[in-house]
C-alpha positions in Angstrom: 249.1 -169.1 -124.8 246.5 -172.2 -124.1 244.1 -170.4 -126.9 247.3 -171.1 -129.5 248.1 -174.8 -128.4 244.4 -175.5 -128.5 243.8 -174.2 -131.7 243.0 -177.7 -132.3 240.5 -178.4 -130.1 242.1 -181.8 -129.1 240.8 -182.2 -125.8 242.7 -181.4 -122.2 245.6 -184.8 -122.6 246.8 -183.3 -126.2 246.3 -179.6 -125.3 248.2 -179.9 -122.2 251.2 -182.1 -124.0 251.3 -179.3 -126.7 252.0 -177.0 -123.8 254.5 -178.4 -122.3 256.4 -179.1 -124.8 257.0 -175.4 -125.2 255.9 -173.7 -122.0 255.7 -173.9 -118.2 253.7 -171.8 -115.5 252.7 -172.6 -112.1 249.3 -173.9 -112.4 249.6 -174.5 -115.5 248.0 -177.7 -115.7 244.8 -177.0 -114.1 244.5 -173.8 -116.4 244.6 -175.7 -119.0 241.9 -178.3 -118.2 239.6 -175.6 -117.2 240.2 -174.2 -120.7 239.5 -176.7 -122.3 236.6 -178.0 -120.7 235.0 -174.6 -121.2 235.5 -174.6 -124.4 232.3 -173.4 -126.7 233.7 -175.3 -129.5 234.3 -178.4 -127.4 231.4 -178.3 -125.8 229.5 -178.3 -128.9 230.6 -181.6 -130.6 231.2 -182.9 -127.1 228.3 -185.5 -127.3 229.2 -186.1 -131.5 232.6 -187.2 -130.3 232.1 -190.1 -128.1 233.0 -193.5 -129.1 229.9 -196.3 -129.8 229.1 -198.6 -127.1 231.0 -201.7 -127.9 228.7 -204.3 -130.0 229.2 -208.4 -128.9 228.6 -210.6 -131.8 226.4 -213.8 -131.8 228.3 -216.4 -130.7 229.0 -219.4 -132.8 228.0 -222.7 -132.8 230.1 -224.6 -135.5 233.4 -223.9 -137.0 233.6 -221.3 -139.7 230.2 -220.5 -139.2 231.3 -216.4 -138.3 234.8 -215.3 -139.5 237.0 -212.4 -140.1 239.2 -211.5 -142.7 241.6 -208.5 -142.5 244.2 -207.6 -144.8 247.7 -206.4 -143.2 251.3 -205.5 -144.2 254.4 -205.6 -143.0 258.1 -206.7 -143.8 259.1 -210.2 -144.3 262.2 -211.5 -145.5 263.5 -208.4 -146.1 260.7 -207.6 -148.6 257.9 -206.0 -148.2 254.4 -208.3 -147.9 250.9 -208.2 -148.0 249.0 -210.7 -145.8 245.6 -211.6 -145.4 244.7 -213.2 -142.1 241.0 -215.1 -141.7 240.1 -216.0 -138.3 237.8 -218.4 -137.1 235.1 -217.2 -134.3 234.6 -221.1 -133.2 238.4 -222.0 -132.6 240.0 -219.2 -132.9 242.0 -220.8 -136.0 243.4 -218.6 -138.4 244.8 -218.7 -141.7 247.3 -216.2 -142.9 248.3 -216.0 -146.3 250.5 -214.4 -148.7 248.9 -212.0 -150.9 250.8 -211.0 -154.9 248.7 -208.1 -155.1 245.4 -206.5 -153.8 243.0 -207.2 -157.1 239.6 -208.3 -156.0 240.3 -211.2 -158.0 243.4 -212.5 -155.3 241.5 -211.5 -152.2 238.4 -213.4 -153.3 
């Protein structure tokens, strides 16, 4: 049964929720985990999988002089939008704007 909800290879958390959304035994958690950390497959890609260390930027010294620019979308006024949001590394100031479309031309 553990070999079937961890066809994935999702890790012990997603493996374990798979199970018990369709099963119970006595033990069942620790089975599981043991599993999964003793995986071949797992323990291959293992290392591959991790996340990057986290990266700081430079910090700035005037306004505008480091910004970010993301492009979002949600509903608004009943209607479906498009934003783009610039923020300012200085002051934290940020811009959002209403976008018509997603052309190069209306996001430069």
């Amino acid at each position: 049964m553990i070999d079937k909800v961890h066809v994935a290879h999702s890790g012990v958390t997603a493996t374990l929720n798979l199970a018990r959304e369709t099963i119970f035994w006595p033990g069942m958690s620790e089975q599981v985990r043991q599993r999964v950390q003793n995986c071949n497959v797992c323990m291959e890609f293992r290392d591959s999988q991790q996340n990057p260390p986290m990266q700081s930027h430079e910090i700035p010294q005037y306004p505008f002089q480091f910004i970010s620019m993301d492009v979002f979308f949600t509903e608004y006024k009943g209607k479906k939008r498009k934003f783009l949001i610039t923020v300012d590394h200085y002051s934290d100031f940020f811009e959002l704007d209403i976008l018509p479309d997603m052309s190069a031309e209306t996001l430069v």
